[in-house]
N, CA, C and O atoms as CSV, one atom per row, in Angstrom:
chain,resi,resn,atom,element,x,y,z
A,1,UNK,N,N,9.274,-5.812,6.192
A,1,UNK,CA,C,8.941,-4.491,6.664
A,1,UNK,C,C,8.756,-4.555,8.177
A,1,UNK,O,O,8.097,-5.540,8.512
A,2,UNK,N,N,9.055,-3.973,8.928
A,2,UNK,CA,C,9.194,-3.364,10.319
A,2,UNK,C,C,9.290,-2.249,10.987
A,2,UNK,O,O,10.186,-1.416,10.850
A,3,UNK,N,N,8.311,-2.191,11.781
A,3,UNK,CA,C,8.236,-0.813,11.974
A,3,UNK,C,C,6.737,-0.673,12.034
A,3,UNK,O,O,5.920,-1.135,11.238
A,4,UNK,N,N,6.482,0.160,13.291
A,4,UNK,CA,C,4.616,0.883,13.201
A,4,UNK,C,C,4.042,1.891,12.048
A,4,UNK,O,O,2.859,2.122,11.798
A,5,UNK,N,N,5.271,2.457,11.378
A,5,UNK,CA,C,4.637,3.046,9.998
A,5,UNK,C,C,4.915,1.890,9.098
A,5,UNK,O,O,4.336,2.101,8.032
A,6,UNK,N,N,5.405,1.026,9.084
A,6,UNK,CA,C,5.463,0.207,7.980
A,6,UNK,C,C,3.910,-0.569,8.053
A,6,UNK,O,O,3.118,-0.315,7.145
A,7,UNK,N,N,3.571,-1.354,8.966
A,7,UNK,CA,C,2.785,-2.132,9.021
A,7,UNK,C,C,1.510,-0.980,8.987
A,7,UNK,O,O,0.515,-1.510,8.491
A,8,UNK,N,N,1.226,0.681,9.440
A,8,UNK,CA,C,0.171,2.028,9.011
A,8,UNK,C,C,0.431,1.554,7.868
A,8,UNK,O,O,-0.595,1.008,7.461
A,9,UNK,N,N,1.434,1.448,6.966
A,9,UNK,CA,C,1.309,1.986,5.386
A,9,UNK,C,C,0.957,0.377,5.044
A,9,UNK,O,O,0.443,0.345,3.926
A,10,UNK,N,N,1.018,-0.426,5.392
A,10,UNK,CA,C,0.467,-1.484,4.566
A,10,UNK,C,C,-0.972,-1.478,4.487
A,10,UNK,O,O,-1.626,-1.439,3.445
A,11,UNK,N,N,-1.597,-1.537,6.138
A,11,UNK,CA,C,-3.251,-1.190,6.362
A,11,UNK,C,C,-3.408,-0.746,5.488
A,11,UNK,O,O,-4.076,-1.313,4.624
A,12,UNK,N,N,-2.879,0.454,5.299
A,12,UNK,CA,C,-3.730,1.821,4.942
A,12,UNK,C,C,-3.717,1.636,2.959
A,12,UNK,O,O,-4.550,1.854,2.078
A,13,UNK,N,N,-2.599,1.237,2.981
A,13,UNK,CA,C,-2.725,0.358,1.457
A,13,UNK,C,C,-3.677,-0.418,1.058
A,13,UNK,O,O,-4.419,-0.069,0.140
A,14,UNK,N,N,-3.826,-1.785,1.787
A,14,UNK,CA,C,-4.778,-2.276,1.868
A,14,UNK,C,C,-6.261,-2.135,1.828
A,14,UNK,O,O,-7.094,-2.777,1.189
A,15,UNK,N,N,-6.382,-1.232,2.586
A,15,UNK,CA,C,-7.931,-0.142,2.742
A,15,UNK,C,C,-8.163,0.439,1.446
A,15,UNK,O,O,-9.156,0.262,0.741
A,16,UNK,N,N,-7.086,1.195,1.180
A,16,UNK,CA,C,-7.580,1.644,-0.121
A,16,UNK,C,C,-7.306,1.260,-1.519
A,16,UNK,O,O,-7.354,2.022,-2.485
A,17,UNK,N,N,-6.909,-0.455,-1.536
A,17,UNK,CA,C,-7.474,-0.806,-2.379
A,17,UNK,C,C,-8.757,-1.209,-2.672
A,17,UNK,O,O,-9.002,-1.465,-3.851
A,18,UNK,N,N,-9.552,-1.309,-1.919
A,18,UNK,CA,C,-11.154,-1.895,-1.404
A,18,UNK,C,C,-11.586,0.063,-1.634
A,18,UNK,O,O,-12.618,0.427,-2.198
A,19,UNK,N,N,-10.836,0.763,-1.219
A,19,UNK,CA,C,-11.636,2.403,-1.392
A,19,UNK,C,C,-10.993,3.478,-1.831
A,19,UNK,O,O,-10.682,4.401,-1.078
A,20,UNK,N,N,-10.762,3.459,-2.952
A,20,UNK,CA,C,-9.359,4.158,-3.687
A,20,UNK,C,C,-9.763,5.536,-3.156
A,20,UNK,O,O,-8.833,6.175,-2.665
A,21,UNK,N,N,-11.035,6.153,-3.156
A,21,UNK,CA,C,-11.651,7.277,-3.057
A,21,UNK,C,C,-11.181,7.673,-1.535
A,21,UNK,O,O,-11.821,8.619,-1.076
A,22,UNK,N,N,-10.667,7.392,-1.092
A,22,UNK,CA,C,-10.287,7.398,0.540
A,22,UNK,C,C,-9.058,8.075,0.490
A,22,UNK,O,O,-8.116,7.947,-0.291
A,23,UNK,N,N,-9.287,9.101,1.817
A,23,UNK,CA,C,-7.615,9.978,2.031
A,23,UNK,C,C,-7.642,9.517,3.575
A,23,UNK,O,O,-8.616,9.168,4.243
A,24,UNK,N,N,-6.279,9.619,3.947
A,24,UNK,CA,C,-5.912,9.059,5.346
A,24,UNK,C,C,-4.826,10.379,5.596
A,24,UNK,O,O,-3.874,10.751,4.909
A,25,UNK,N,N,-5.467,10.989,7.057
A,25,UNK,CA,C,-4.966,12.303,7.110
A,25,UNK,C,C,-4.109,11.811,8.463
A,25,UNK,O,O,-4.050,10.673,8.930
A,26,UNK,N,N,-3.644,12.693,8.808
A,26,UNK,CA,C,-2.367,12.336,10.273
A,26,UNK,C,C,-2.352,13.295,10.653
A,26,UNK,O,O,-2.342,14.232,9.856
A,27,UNK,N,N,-2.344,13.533,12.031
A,27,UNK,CA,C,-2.678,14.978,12.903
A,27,UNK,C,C,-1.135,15.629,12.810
A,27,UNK,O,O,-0.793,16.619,13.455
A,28,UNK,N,N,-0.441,15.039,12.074
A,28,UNK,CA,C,0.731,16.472,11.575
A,28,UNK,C,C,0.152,17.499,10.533
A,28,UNK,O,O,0.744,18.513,10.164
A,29,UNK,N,N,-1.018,17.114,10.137
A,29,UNK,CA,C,-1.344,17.985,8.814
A,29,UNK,C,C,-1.459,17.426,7.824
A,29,UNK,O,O,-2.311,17.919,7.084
A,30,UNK,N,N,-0.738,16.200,7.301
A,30,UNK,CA,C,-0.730,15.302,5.796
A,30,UNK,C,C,-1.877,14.888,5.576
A,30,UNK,O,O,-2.317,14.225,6.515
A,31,UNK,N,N,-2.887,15.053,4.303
A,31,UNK,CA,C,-3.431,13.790,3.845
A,31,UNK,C,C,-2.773,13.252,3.036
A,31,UNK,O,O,-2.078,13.951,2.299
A,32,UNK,N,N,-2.770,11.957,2.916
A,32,UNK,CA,C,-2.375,10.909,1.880
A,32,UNK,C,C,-3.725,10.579,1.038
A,32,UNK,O,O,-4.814,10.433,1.593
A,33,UNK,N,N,-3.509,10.466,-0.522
A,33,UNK,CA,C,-4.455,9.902,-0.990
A,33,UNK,C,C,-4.225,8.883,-1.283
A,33,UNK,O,O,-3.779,8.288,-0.302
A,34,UNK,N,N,-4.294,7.945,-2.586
A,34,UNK,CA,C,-4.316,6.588,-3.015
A,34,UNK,C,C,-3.150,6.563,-3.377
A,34,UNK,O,O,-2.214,5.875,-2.970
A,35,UNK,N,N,-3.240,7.878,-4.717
A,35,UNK,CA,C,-1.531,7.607,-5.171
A,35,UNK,C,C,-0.425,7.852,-4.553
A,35,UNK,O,O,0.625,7.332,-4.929
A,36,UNK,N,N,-0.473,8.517,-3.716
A,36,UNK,CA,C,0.774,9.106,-2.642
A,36,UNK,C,C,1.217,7.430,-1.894
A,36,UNK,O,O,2.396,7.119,-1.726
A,37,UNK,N,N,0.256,6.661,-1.580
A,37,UNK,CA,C,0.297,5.523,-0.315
A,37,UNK,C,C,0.911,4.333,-1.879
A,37,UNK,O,O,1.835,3.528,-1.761
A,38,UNK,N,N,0.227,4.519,-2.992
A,38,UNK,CA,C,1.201,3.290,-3.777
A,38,UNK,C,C,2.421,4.094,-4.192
A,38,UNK,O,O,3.397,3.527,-4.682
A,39,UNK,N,N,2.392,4.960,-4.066
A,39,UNK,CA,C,3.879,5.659,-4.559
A,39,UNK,C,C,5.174,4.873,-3.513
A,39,UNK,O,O,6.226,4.277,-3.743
A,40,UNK,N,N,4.544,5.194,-2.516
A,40,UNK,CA,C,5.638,4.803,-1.134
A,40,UNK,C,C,5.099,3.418,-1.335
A,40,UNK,O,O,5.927,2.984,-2.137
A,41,UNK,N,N,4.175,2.358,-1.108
A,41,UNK,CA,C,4.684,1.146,-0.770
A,41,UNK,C,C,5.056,0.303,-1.953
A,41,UNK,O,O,5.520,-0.830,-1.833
A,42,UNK,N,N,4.757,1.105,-3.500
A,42,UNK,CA,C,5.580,0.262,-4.429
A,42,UNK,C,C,7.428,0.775,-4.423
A,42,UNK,O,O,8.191,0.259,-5.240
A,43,UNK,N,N,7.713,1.367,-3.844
A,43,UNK,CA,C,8.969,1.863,-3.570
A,43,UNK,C,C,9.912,0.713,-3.567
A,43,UNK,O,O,9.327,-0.327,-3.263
A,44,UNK,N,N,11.219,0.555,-3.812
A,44,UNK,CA,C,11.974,-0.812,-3.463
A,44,UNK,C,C,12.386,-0.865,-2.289
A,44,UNK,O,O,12.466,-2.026,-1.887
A,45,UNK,N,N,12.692,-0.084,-1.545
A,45,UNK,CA,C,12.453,-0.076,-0.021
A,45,UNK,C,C,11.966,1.266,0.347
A,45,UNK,O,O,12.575,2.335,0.298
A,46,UNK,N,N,10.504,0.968,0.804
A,46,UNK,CA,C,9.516,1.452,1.556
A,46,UNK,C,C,10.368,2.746,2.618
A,46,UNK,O,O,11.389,2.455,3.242
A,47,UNK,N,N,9.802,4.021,2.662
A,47,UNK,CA,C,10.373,4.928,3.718
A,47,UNK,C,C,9.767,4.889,4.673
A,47,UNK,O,O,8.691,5.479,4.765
A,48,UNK,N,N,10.408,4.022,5.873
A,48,UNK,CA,C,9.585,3.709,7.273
A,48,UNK,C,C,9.004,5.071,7.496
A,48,UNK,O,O,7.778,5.165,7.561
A,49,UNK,N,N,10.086,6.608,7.676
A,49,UNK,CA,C,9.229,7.920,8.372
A,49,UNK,C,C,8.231,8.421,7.254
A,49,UNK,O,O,7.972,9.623,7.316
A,50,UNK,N,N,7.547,7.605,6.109
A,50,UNK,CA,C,6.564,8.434,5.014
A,50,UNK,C,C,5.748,9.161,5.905
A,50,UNK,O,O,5.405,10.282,5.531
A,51,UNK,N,N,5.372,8.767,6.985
A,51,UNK,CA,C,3.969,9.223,8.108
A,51,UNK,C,C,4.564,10.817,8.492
A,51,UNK,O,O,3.764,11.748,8.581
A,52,UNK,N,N,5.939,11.009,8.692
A,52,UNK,CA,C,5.783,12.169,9.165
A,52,UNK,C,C,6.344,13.045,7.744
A,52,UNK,O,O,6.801,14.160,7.998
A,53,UNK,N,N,6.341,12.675,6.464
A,53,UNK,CA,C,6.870,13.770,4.972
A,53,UNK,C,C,5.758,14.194,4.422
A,53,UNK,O,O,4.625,13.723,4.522
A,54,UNK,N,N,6.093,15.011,3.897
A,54,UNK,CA,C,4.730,15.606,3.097
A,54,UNK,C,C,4.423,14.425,1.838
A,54,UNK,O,O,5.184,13.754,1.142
A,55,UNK,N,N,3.337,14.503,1.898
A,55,UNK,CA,C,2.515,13.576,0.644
A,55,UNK,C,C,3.009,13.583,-1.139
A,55,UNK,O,O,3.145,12.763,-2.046
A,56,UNK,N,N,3.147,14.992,-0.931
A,56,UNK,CA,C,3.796,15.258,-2.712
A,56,UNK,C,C,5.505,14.970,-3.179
A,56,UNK,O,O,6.004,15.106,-4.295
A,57,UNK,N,N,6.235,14.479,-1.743
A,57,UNK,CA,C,7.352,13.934,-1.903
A,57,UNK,C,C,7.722,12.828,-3.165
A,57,UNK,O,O,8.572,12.769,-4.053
A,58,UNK,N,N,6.387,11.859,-2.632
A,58,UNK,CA,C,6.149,10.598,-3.069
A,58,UNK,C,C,5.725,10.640,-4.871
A,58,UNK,O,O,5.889,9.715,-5.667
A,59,UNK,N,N,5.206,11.876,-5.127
A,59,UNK,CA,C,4.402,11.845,-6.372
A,59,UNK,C,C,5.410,11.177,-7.184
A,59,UNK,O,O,6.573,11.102,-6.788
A,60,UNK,N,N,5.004,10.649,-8.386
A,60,UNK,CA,C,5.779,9.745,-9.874
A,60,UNK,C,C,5.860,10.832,-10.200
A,60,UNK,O,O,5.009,11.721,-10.159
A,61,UNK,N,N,7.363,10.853,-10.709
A,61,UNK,CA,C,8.043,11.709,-11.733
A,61,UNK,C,C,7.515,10.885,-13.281
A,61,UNK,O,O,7.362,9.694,-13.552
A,62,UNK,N,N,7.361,11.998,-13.989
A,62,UNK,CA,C,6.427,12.233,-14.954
A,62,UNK,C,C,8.010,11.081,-15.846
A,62,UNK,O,O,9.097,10.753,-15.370
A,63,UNK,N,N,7.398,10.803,-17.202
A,63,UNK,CA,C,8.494,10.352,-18.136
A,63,UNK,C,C,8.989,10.792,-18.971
A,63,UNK,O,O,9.453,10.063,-19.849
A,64,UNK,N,N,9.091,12.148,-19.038
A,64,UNK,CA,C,9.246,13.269,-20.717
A,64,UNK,C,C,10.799,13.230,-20.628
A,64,UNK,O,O,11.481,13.804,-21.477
């Protein structure tokens, strides 16, 4: 991974595994919560611009 949002989204991964209860907001407007940030970094390749998409991009498609 490379890139200044790559290495944001790892931190910020990181952090909230220690504080799942934690949202990480970005002065575009996004908060990210827990699941939005493992959505994107369990991804098979990670979306370097996640920092500037909206959060509900990322959500898991359901399995029905």
């Amino acid at each position: 991974m490379i890139g200044k949002e790559l290495i944001i989204l790892e931190i910020v991964h990181r952090y909230m595994e220690e504080y799942p209860n934690s949202t990480f907001y970005v002065d575009n407007g996004y908060t990210f919560r827990k699941h939005h940030i493992d959505a994107i970094y369990n991804m098979p390749e990670p979306d370097a611009e996640w920092i500037y998409k909206n959060p509900d991009k990322y959500k898991k498609e359901s399995k029905h």
